[in-house]
N, CA, C and O of each residue as an XYZ file, in Angstrom:
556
protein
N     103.773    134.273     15.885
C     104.553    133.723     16.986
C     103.601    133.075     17.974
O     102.703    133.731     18.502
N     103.787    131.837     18.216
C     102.840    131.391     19.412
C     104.321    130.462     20.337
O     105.311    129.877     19.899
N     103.733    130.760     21.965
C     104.141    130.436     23.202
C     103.361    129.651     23.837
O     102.197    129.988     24.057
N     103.628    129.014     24.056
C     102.795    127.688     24.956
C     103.840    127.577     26.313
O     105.045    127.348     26.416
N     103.155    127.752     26.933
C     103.408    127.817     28.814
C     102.720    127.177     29.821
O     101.832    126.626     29.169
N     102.507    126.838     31.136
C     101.943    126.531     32.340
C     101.649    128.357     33.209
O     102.310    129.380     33.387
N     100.434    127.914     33.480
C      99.877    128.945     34.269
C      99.513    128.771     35.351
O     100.184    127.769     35.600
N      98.615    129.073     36.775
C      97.987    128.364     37.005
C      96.668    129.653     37.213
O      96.719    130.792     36.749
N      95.639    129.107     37.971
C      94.729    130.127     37.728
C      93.448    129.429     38.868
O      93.503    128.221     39.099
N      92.744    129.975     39.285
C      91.965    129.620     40.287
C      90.297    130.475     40.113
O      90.072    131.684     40.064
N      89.561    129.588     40.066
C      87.839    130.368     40.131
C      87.084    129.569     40.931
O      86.920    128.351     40.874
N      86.532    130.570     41.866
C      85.616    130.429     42.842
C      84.210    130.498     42.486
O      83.506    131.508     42.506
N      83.835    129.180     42.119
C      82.504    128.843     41.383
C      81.331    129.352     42.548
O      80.154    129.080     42.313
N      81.587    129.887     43.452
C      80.749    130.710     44.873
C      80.488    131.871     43.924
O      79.365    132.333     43.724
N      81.326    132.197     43.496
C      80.487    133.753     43.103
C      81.527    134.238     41.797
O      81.400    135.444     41.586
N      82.462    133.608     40.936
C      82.878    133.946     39.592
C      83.679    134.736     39.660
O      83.880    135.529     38.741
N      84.677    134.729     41.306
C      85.836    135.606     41.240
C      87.016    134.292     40.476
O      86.986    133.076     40.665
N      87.894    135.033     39.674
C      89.006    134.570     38.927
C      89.941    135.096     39.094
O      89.893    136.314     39.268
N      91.128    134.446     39.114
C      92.657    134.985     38.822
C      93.614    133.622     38.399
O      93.432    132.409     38.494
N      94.612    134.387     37.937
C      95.317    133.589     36.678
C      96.950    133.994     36.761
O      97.145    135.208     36.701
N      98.093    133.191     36.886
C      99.311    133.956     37.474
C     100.167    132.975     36.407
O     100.124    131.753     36.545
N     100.953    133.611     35.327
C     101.436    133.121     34.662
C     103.248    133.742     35.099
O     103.550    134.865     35.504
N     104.123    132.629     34.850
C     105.375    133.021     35.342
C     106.714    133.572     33.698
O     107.281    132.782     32.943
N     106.795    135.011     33.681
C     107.224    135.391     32.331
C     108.430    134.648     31.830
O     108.563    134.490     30.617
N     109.364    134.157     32.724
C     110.318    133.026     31.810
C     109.979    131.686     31.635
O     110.815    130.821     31.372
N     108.647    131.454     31.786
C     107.918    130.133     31.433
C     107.896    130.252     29.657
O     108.116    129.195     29.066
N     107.724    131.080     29.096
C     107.785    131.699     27.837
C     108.245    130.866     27.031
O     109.345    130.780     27.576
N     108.339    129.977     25.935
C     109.081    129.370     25.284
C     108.968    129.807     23.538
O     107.875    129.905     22.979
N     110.322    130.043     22.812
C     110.696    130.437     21.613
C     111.062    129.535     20.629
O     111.707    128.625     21.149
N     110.950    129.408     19.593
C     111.449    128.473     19.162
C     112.986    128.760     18.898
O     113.725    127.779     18.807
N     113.697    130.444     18.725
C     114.353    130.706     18.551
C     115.414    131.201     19.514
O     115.775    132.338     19.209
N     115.805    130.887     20.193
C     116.977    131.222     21.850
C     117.291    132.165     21.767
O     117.192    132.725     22.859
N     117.819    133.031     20.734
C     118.251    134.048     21.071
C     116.627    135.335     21.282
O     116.476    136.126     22.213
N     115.828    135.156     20.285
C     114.084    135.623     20.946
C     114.261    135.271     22.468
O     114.530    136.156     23.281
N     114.148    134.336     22.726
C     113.790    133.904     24.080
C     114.741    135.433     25.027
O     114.353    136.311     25.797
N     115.852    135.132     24.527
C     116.866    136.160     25.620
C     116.155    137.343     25.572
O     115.606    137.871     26.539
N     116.170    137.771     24.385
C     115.583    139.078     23.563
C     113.981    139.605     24.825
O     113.739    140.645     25.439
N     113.329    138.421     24.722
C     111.978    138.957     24.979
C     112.013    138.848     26.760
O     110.984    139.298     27.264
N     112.822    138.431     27.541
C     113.398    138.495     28.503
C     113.779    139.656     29.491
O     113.428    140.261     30.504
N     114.878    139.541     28.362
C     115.893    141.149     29.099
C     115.894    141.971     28.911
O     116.359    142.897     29.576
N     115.153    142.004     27.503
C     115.250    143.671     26.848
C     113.582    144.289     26.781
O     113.276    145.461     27.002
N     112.791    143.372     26.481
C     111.209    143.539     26.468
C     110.644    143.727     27.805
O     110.397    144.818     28.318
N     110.447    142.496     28.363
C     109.825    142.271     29.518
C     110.531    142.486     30.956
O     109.860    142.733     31.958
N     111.684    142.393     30.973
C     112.557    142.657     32.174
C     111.718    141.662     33.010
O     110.862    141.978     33.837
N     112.146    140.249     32.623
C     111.503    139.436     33.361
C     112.118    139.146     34.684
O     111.507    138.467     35.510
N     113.461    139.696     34.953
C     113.659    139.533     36.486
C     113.241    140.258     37.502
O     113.223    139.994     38.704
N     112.796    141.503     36.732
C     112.435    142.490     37.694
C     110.710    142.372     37.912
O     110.038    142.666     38.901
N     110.373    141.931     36.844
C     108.784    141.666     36.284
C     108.131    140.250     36.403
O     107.186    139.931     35.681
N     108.604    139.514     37.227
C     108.278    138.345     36.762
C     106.959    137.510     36.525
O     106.922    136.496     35.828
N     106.139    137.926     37.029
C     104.567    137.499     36.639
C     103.782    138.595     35.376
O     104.076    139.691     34.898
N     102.765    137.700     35.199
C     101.449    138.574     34.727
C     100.288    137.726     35.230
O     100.055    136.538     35.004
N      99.591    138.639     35.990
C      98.502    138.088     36.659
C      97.118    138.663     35.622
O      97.104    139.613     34.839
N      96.067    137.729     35.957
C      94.853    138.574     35.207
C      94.090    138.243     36.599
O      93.978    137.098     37.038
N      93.568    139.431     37.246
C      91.904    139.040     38.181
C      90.916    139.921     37.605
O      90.921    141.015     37.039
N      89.920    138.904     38.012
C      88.452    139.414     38.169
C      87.305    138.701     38.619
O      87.143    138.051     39.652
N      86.384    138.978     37.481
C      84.831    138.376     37.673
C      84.267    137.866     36.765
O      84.271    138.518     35.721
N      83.723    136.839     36.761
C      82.778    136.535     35.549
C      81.613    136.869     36.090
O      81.222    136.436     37.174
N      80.925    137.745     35.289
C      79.515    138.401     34.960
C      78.213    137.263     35.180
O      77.997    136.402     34.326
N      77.719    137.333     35.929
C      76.239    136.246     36.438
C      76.601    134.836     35.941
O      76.029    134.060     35.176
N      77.831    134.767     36.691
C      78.755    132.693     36.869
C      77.528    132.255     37.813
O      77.071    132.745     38.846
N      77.184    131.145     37.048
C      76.546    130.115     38.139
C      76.813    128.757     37.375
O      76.677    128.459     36.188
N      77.201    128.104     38.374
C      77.578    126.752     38.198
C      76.530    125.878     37.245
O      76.931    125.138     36.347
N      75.342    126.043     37.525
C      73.961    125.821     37.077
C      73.983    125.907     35.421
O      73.677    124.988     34.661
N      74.330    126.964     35.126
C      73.813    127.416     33.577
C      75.312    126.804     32.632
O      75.416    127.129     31.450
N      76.774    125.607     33.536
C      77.670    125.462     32.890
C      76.922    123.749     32.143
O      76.143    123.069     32.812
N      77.311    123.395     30.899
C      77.461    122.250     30.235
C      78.400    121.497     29.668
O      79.546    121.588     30.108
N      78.163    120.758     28.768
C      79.281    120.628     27.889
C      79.228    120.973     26.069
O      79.954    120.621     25.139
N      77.884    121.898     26.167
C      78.619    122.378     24.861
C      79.161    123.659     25.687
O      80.233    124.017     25.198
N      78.868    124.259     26.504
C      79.744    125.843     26.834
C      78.523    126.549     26.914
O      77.510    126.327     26.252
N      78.777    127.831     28.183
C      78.157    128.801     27.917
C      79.253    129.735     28.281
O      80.413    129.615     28.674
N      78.197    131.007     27.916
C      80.032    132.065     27.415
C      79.414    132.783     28.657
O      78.198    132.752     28.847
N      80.644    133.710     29.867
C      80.628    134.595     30.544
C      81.693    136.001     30.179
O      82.541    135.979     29.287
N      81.392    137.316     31.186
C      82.131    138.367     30.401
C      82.592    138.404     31.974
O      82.010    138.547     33.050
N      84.309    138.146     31.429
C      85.489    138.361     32.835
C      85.450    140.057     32.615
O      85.529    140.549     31.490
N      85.318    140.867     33.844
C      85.903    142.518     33.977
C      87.055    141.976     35.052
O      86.975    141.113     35.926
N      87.785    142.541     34.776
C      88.991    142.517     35.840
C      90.147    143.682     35.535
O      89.975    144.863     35.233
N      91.178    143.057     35.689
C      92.101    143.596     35.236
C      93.690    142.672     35.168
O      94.139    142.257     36.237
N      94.441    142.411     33.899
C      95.429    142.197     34.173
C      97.067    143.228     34.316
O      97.115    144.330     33.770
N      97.981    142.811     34.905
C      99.104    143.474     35.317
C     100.508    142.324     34.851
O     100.770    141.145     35.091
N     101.107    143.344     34.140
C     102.513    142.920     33.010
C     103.358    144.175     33.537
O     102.970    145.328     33.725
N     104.549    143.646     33.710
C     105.813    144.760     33.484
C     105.491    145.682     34.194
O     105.687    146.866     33.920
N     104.955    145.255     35.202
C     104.678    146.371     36.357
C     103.292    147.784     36.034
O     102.979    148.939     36.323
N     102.917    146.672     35.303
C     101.409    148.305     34.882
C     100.638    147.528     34.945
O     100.769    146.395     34.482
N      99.125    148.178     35.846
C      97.797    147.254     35.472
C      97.063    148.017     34.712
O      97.018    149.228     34.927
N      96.384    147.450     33.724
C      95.558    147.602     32.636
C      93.713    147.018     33.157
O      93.396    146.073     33.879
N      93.031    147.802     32.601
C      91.514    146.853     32.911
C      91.494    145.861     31.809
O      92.253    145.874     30.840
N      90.730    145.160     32.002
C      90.461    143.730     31.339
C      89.190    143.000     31.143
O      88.656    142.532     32.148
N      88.597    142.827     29.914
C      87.164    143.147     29.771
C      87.023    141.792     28.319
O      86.915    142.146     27.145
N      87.053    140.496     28.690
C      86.988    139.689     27.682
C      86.076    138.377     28.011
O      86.074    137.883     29.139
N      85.248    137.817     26.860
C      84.621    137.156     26.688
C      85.009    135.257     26.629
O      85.374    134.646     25.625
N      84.770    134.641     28.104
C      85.026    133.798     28.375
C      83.965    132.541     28.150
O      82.752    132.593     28.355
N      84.771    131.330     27.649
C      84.079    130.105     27.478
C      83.925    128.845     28.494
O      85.008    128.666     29.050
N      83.163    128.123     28.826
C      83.502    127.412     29.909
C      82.249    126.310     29.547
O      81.064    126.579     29.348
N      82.933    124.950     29.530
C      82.617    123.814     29.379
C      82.771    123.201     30.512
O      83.700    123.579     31.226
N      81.926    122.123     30.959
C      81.976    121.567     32.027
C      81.741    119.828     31.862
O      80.614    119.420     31.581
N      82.603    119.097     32.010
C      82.821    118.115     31.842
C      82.963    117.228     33.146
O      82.678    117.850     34.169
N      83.326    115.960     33.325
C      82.720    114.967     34.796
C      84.118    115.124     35.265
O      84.312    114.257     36.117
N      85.382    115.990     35.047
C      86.305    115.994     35.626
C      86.725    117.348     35.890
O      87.509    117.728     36.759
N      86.220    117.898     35.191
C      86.340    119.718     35.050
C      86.315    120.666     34.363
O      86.152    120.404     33.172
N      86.441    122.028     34.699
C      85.605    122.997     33.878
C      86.707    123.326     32.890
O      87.884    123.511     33.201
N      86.200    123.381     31.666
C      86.995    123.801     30.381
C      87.309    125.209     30.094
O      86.641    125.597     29.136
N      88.009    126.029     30.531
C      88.121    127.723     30.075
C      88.703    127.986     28.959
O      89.746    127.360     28.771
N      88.183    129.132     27.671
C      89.011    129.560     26.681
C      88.548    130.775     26.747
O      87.482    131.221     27.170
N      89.370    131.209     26.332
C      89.810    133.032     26.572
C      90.509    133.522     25.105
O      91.466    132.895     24.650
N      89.998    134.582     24.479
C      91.311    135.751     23.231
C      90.691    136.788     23.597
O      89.496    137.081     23.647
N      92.478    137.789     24.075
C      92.289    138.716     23.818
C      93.204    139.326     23.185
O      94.128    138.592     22.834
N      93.339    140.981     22.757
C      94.586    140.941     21.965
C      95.401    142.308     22.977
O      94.569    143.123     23.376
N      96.842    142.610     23.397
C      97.284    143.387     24.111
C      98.359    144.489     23.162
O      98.675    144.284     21.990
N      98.566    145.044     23.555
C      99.845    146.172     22.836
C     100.809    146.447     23.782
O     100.646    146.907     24.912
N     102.092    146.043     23.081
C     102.810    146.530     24.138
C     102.998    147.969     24.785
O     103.444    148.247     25.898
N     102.600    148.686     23.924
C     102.758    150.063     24.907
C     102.094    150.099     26.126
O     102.592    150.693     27.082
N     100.659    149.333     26.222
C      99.981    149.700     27.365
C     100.763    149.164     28.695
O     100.208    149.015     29.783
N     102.137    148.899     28.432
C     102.607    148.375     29.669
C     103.727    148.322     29.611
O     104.440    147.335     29.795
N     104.152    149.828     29.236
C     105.162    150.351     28.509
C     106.668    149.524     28.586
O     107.719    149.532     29.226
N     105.995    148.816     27.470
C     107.127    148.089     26.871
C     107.972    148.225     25.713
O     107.585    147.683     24.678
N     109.163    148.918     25.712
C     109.739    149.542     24.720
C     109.637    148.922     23.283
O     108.678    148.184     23.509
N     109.908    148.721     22.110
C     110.361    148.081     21.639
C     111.167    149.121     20.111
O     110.642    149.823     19.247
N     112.182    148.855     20.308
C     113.532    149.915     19.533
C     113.003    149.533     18.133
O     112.527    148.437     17.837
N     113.201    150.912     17.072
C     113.087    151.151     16.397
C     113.031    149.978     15.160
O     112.195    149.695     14.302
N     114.521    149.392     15.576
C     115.532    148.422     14.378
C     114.894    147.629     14.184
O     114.851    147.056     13.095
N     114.230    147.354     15.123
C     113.264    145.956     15.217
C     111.535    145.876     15.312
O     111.050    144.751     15.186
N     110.537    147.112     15.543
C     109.954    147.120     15.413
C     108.898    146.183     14.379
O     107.924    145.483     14.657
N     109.595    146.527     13.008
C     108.762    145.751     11.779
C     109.012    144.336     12.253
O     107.837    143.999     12.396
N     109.549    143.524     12.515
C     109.093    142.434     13.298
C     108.367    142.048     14.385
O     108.016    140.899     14.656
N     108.150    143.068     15.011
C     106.995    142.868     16.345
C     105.754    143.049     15.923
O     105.680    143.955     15.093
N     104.603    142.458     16.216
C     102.965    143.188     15.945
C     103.017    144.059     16.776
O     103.818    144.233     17.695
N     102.157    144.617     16.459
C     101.821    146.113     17.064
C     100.426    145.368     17.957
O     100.025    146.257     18.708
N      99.694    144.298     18.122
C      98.963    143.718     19.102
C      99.531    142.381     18.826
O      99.911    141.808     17.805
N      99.448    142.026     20.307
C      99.641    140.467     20.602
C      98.227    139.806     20.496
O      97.277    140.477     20.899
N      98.087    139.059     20.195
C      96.963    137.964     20.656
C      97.018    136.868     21.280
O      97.502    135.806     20.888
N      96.444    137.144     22.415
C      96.436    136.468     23.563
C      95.185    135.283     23.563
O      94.026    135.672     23.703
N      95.421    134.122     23.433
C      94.572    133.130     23.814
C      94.977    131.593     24.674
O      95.718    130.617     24.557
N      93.947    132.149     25.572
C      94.296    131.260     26.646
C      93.543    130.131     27.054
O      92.393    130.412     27.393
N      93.896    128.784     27.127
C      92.761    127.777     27.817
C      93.499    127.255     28.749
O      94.705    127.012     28.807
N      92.110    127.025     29.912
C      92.271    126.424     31.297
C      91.786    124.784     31.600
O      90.722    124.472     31.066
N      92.227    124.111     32.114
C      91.341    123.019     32.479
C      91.682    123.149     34.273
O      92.660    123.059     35.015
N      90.317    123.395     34.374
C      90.558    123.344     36.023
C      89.270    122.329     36.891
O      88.090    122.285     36.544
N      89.834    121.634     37.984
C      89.475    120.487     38.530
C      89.548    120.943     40.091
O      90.397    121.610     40.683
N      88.572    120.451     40.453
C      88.446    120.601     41.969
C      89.745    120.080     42.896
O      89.705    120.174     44.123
C-alpha cells in the first residue's frame, strides 16, 4: 500500500532542530471505502488529526551538505493517535541551488500507538508500516 500526501516540515539549519506535521485525512487510497476504513476506525482521524515527527539531526552543519548527500541521524520523537513514540532514523540531505533535498525510511507498528486493528481483518494489514518520506525544502 503506498499514500502519497503534503506535509509540511521545517529545519533550522542554526543547529539541526526538525519537525514535520503531516495532516491524517491528507491520506489518499486508491480504494474509498480503505480511505473511510483507515479514518474512522484505525486512526480516529477527527479526534487525532496530525502526526508530527520532532527532533535533531546529529552534528547538521550546513557546511558538510552537497549534492551527492550526506547522511545525518534525526533522534526525536514522533506522535500518532495521540501516543508519542521516540524516533531514531537515518536521514539524507542533498543540497541543491534551490534547496535542501530530505529522504527518510522508517518502519512503524501499529500497536505502538495503540491502534486497534480487529481480528477479521488483520491478515490484510502488515504488522509494520514503512514509512518513507522526502522533503524538498527552500528558504
Amino acid at each position: 500500500l503506498h499514500s502519497h500526501f503534503n506535509v509540511s516540515a521545517i529545519l533550522n539549519t542554526e543547529n539541526g532542530e526538525f519537525a514535520s506535521l503531516a495532516l491524517i485525512k491528507g491520506f489518499r487510497f486508491k480504494v474509498a471505502l480503505m480511505e473511510e476504513h483507515f479514518n474512522e476506525n484505525y486512526m480516529e482521524s477527527s479526534s487525532f488529526p496530525k502526526a508530527i515527527v520532532k527532533g535533531k539531526l546529529e552534528d547538521f552543519s550546513m557546511e558538510s551538505l552537497s549534492q551527492e548527500g550526506a547522511e545525518f541521524l534525526l533522534k526525536g520523537t514522533i506522535t500518532m493517535h495521540g501516543v508519542t513514540q521516540p524516533l531514531e532514523t537515518s536521514v539524507k540531505i542533498k543540497k541543491n541551488s534551490q534547496s535542501l533535498e530530505l529522504q527518510t525510511e522508517f518502519s512503524l507498528r501499529p500497536e505502538q500507538f495503540d491502534i486497534k486493528i480487529p481480528s477479521i481483518v488483520s491478515n490484510k494489514i502488515a504488522d509494520e508500516v514503512l514509512v518513507a518520506a522526502m522533503y524538498s525544502l527552500s528558504n
